[in-house]
N, C-alpha and C positions, 0 to 999 in steps of 0.2 A: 739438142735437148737443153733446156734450162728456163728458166723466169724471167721475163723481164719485164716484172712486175716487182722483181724486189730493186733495190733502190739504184738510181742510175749512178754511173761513174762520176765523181767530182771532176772535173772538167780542169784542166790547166795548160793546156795547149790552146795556142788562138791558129785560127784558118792558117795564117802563114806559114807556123813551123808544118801544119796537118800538109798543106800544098807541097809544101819541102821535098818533106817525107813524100808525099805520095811520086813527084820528080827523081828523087832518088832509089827508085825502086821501082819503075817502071810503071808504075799502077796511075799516071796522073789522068791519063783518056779516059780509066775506067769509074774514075770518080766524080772528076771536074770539066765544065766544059763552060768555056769563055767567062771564068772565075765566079761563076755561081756552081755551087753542089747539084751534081746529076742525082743525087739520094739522099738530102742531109740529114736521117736518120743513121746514117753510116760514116758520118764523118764528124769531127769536133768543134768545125766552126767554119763559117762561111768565110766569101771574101773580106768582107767587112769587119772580122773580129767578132762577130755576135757567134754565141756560144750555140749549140743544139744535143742533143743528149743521142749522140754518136756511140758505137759501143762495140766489141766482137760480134759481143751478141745480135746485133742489128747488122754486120757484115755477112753473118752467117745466113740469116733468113731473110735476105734479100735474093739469095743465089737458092736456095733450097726450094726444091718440089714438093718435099712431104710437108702433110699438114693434119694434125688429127681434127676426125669429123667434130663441125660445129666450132673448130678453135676460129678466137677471134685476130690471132695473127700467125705469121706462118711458121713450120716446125712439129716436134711432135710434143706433147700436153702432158706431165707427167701428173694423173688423177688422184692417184695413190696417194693419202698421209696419214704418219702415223706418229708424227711427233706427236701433237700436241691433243688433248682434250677435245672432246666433241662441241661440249660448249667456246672455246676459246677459238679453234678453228672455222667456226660456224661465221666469225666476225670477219675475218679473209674473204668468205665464201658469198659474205655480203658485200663488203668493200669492193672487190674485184671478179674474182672468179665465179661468179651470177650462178650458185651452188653446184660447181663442177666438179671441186674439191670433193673425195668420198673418205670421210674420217674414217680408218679401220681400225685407231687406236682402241683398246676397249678399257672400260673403267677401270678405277684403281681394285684389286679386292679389298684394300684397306684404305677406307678415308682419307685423302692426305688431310692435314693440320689448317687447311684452305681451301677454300670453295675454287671451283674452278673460274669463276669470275669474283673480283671483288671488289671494294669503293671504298673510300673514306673521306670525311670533306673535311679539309684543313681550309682556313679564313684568311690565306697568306695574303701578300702583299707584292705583284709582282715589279718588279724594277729592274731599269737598265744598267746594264754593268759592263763598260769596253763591249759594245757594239754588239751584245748580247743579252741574254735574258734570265734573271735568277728572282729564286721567292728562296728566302731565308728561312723561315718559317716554317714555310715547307720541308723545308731542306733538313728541319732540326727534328720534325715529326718523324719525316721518315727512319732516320739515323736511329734516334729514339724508339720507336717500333719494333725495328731490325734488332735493337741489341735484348729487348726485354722479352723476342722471343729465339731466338738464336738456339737456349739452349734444348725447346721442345721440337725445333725441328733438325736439330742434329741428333736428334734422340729418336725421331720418327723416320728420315732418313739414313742415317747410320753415315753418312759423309762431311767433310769439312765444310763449314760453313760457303767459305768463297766458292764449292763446288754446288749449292745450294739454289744461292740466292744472288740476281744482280740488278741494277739499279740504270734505268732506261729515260732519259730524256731528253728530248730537240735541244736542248740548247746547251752550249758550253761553260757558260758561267754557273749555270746550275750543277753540271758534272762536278766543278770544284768545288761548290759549296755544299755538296751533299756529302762527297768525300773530305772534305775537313770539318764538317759534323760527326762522319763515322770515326773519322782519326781522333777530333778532340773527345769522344764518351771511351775510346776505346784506350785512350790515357787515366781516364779520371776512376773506369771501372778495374782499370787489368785485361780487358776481351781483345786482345792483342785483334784475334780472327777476322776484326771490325775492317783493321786496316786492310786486307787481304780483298776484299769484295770490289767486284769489277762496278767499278761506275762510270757510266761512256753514252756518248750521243747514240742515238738508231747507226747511222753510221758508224760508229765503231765496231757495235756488235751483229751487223751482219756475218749471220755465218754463227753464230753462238748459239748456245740454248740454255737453261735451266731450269730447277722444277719448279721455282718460282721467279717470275719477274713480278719487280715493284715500278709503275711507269708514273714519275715525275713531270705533271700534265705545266708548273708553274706560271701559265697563265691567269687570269683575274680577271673582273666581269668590265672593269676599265680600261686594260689593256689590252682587249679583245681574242680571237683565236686565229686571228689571218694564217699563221705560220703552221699551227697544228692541223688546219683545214687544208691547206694549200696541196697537199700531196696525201692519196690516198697509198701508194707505195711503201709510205714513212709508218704512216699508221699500220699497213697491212706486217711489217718488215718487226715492228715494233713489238706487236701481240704473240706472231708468231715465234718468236724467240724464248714461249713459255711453254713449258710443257707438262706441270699439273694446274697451277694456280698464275694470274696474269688479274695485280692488282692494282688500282688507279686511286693516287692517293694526290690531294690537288682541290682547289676550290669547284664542286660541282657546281656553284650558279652557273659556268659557262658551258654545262652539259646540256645539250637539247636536245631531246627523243623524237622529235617532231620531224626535225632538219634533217635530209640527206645527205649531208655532207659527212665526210669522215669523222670530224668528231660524232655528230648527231647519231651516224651507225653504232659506234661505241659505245655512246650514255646508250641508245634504245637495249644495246645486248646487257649492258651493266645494269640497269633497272628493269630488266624485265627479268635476266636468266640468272640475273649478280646477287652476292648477299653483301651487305655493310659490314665491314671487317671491324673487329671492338679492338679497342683498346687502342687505337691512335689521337693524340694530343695536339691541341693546336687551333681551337676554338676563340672564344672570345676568354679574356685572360685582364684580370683586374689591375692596375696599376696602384704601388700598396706608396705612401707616405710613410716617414715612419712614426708619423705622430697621428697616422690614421689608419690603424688595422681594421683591418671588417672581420663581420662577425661570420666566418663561414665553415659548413659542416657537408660533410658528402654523405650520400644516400646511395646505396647499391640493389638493397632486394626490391622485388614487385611489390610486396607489402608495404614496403616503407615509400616508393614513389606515391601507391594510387591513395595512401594514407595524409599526402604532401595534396596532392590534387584535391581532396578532400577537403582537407582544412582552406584549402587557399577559396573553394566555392563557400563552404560553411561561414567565415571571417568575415567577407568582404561586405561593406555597406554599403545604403544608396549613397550614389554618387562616384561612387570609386568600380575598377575596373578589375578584370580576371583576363589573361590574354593566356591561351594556350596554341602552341606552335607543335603538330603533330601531321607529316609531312604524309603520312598513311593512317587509313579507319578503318576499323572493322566493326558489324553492329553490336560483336562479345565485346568489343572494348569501347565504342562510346555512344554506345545503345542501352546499354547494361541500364537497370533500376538505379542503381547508387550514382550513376553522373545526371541521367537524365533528369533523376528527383532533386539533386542539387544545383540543375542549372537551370531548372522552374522556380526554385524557392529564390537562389540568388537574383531573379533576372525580378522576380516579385518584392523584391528588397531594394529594386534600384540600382543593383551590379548589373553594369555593361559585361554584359561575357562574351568574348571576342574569339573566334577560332580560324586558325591559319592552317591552311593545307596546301598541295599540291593538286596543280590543275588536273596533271597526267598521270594516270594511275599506269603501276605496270600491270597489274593482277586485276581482281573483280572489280571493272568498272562501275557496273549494277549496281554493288553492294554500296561501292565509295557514293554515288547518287543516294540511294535509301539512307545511309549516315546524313547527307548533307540534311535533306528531306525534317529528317528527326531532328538534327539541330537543332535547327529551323523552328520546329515546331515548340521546341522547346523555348526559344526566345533568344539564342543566340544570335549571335553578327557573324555571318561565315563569308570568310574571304578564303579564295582560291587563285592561285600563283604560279608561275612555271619557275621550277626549276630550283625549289626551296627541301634543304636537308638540315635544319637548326630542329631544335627540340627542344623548345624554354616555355617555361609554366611563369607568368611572372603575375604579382600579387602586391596590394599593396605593404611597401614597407620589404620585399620578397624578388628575388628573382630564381631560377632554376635552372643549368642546363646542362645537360650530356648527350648520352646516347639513347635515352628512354624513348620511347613513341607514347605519349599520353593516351592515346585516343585507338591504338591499334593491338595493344593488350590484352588480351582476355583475362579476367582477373579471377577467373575459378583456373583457370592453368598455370597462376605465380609460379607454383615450383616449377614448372615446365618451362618456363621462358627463356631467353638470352638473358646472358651476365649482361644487366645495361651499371651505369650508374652515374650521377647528378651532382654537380657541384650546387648547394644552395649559398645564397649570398642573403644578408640579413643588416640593416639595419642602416643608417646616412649613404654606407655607400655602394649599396644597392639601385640609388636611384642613378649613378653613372652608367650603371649596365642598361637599366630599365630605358634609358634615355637613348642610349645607339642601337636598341635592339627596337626601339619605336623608328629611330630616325632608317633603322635600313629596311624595315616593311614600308615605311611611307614609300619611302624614295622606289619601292616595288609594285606601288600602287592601292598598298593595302590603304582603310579608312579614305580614299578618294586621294589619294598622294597625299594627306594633312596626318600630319602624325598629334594623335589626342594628348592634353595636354599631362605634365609629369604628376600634376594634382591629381590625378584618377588614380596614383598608383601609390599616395604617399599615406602610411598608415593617418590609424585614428589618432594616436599619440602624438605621429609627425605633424597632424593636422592642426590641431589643437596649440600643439608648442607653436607653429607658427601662428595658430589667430594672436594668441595671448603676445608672440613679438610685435605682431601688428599693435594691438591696442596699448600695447606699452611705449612705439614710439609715437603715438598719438596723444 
């Protein structure tokens, strides 16, 4: 009995010492026969030195008879799980065991503090570190997240944090830098607890559990996912190591629901079954001069976002643009009388109004159609994307972003909504955001890869001051 599906042995023996051994012990007939492997799923390397994923495990059910019916290798299947969440283990059950798994865990009676899937998209930056792979960035979000809620889920669970929560990524350089993120807040606050928290590759914590894991994806849409795809045992090993909440915090562009591959399995159960965890940092972040403050003001209720969308359609003149980035629709929130009537009046004023969404809906396809449909009708530009979680209202003279969904809101259920909330930026240096937040929808194929120009977005004042420099230095 056992798995061997969770992650193979790190291999450190080559064929010769394995041959040795197998000479010394009498076993050498029963393995090797004219220096090729008679089975080299059972042994750690051929004659040659090339490695093969040799194991007890693979000794044992070579020789064994039993096999439970329909397993796909020999031994007996153990069905039964009860660690983890229905939702979390359903992702195992996809990756590998072709729904054989029978979840028998049953819900919490009390909510945990976390959905049992979760997501958040940090914009990190992934880079090589001594022959390894780290996002800093990342690494600062997470740390940051962990400490600002620590003390609701030591209050909801009633155990020491390090018994709580651990922190799961491929890659080693990341393990350090997430752990000396949690050590340096864990200086600067007092949350001593900080330090205490397992941070370690899949391999490390095979064999662990907790009621939360937080999984450190640090790859980026440049430096691709070969490593996170390469092994679906990694992935399977990974998830399972959670047993209420199992939360993915990391740049989703390299999430694809589409793809079969282990990540693609992942993003499909995280966007379809997952909810967006609030309150993780790590978005796009303004670089301040200090002889150049920007003028900026955060926005938290429903009122005060669809109040901001309002004005940015009401404002805008001909010639100038309105771009809203709202990655989910629904037709309560951008169906409603009040966007639809203001994106007829803008679009009859000469406001380009630009709407960005997601290609792949997890929920009401139907519905996300009839929204584009209305747009549409109304005079928008609707561009559709894979794999977009940003959330920016941007305006001339304006930019907007947080966690808000513009366009998927229902605005007669404000007080019902999720805590969202919006950094707004205002005034010269708004147009540095406005400008990378064009250049990464072009570069995504939005407006035909041509990203429109920064004049569409620079108020009527901005405008003006500059005719009036033109015709001064003329």
């Amino acid at each position: 009995m056992g798995d061997v599906f969770q992650l193979a042995p790190v291999v450190t023996l080559g064929g010769e010492t394995d041959k040795g051994n197998a000479h010394s012990t009498g076993v050498y007939a029963a393995f090797w026969q004219e220096e090729e492997a008679v089975n080299p799923r059972v042994v750690t390397g051929l004659g040659d030195g090339r490695q093969t994923p040799g194991s007890v495990m693979g000794v044992v059910q070579s020789a064994t008879a039993w096999s439970s019916v329909g397993a796909d290798v020999p031994g007996m299947f153990l069905s039964e799980h009860r660690r983890c969440r229905k939702d979390i283990i359903q992702i195992s059950n996809d990756l590998i065991y072709k729904g054989k798994l029978q979840p028998l865990r049953p819900e919490p009676a009390i909510a945990p503090p976390l959905p049992a899937l979760g997501w958040a998209h940090v914009r990190g930056e992934c880079i090589r570190h001594n022959g390894s792979s780290c996002n800093l960035k990342e690494a600062d979000a997470i740390a940051e997240w962990i400490a600002s809620n620590a003390k609701a889920w030591q209050h909801f669970y009633k155990k020491e944090l390090d018994q709580l929560v651990a922190v799961i990524t491929p890659f080693s350089a990341q393990k350090k830098a997430v752990a000396k993120a949690l050590s340096n807040i864990a200086q600067k606050t007092g949350q001593a607890a900080l330090k205490k928290i397992t941070v370690g590759t899949v391999h490390a914590l095979q064999g662990a559990e907790r009621p939360i894991i937080i999984f450190s994806t640090v790859s980026d849409p440049q430096s691709g996912t070969g490593f996170l795809d390469s092994s679906a045992s990694l992935m399977n090993v990974a998830v399972s190591r959670a047993k209420d909440s199992f939360v993915v915090i990391g740049n989703m562009d390299i999430m694809n629901p589409v793809v079969k591959t282990p990540l693609g399995i992942l993003a499909r159960a995280l966007f379809e079954r997952g909810q967006e965890v609030e309150g993780v940092q790590g978005n796009w972040t303004l670089p301040v001069l200090p002889s150049q403050v920007p003028l900026i003001e955060r926005v938290s209720t429903p009122n005060e976002h669809t109040s901001m969308m309002d004005y940015a359609l009401d404002m805008a003149q001909d010639g100038q643009q309105v771009l809203i980035v709202s990655p989910f629709l629904s037709q309560k929130g951008a169906l409603c009388e009040a966007v639809v009537s203001r994106i007829k009046a803008a679009v009859q004023r000469g406001v380009e109004v630009s709407i960005v969404t997601q290609r792949w809906q997890r929920t009401n396809r139907e519905e996300h159609q009839i929204c584009l449909e209305g747009l549409k009708a109304c005079g928008a530009q609707c561009y559709c994307i894979d794999r977009i979680h940003m959330k920016t209202l941007a305006w001339p003279g304006h930019i907007a972003e947080g966690s808000y969904n513009w366009l998927s809101v229902y605005r007669e259920h404000g007080g019902k909504a999720n805590l969202d909330s919006s950094w707004k930026v205002y005034g010269r240096r708004a147009k540095q955001a406005i400008e990378a937040v064009l250049a990464e929808l072009a570069e995504r194929g939005v407006w035909g890869g041509k990203a429109p120009s920064i004049e569409m977005f620079r108020s009527t004042d901005q405008q003006r001051a500059a005719q009036q420099e033109g015709e001064g230095a003329q």
